[in-house]
N, C-alpha and C positions, 0 to 999 in steps of 0.2 A: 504494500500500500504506500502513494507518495504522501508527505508531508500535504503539498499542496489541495489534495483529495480531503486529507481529514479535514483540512482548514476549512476547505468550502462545503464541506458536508456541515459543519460546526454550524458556519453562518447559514446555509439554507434553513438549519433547524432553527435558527433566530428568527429567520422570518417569518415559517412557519408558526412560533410560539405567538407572533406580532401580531400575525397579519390574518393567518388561517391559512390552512390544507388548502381548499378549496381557492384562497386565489395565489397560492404557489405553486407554480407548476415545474416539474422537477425530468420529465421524461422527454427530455432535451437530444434530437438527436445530434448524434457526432459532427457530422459532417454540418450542423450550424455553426459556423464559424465565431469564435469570442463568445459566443452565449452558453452561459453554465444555469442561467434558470430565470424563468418568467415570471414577474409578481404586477398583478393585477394585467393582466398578456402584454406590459411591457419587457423586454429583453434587458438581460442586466448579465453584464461581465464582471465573477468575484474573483478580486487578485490577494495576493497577502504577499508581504515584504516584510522580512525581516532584518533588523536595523536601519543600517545606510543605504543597503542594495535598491538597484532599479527596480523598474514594474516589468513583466515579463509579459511581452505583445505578442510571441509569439514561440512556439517551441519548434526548433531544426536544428540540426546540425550541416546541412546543405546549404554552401557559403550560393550558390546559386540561388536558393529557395529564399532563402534570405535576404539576397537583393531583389528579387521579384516581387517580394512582402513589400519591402520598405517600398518602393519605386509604387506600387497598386496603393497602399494602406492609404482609409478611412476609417475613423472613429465608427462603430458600427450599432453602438448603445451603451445605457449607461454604464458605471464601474463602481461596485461597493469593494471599496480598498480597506482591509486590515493593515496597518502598519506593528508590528509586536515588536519592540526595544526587550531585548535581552538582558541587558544592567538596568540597572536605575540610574539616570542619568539627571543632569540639571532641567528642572519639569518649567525652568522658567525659558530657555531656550526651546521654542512652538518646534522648529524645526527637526528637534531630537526627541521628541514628545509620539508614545503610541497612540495609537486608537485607530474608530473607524469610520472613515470618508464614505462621502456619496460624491460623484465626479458625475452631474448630468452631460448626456450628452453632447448639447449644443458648446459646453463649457468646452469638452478635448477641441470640439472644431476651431472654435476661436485659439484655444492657446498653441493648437497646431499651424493655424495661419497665421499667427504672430511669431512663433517659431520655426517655420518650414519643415520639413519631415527631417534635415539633415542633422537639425537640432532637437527635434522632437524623439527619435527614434536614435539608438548606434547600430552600426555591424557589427557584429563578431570580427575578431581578428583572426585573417585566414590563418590555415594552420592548428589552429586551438580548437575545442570542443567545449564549446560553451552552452549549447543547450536552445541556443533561440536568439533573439533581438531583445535588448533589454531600454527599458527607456534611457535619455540621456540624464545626466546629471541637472541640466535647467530645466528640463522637464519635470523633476520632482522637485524644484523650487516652488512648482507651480502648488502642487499639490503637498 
């Protein structure tokens, strides 16, 4: 089981506790791209990060597939972001501070056309295995 799996299964069952069964929908198929589950038939992509690390947009190891992501990519719906801080940290500096984000949709679009994709999103550095595209560092200024 990955980490990532528990995480989001966690938070489906928050919503579910929130919101109700009946308007979380959970039987999400695969091949919908970014969407892990629908609350009220809106689509919502759950990330979780933990500490410093980026947001993970998408998962490859194919440095090809990876520039075809970045070069295609659109914000595709909302994002319920966990942020989880490992230490206890100084809780007066917001930006080292955990918790969990709502990132609507129309928000990524704007701060991706303020940022362009080249800032929005990084490549992998060829050679390495890193798992996917991870957001840029001014991108999680944003958020």
């Amino acid at each position: 089981m990955e980490v990532g799996s528990t995480r989001e299964r966690i938070l489906v069952a928050l919503l579910i506790h929130k919101f109700g069964e009946k308007n979380v929908e959970t039987q999400i198929p695969i091949t919908e791209s970014e969407v892990d589950v629908k609350l009220f038939g809106f689509p919502i992509s759950i990330k979780s990060i933990t500490g410093e690390g980026g947001i993970k947009a998408t998962w490859t190891v194919d440095a090809r597939s990876s520039k075809y992501f970045l070069e295609n990519y659109t914000p595709a719906c909302d994002i319920l972001l966990a942020k989880i801080q490992r230490e206890s940290s100084d809780m007066t500096d917001r930006s080292k501070a955990g918790g969990l984000f709502w990132i609507p949709l129309e928000v990524q679009k704007k701060v991706l056309e303020y940022l362009g994709k080249e800032n929005y999103l990084k490549l992998p550095t060829e050679g390495t295995n890193p798992e996917g595209l991870n957001s840029t560092e001014k991108l999680c200024l944003f958020y």
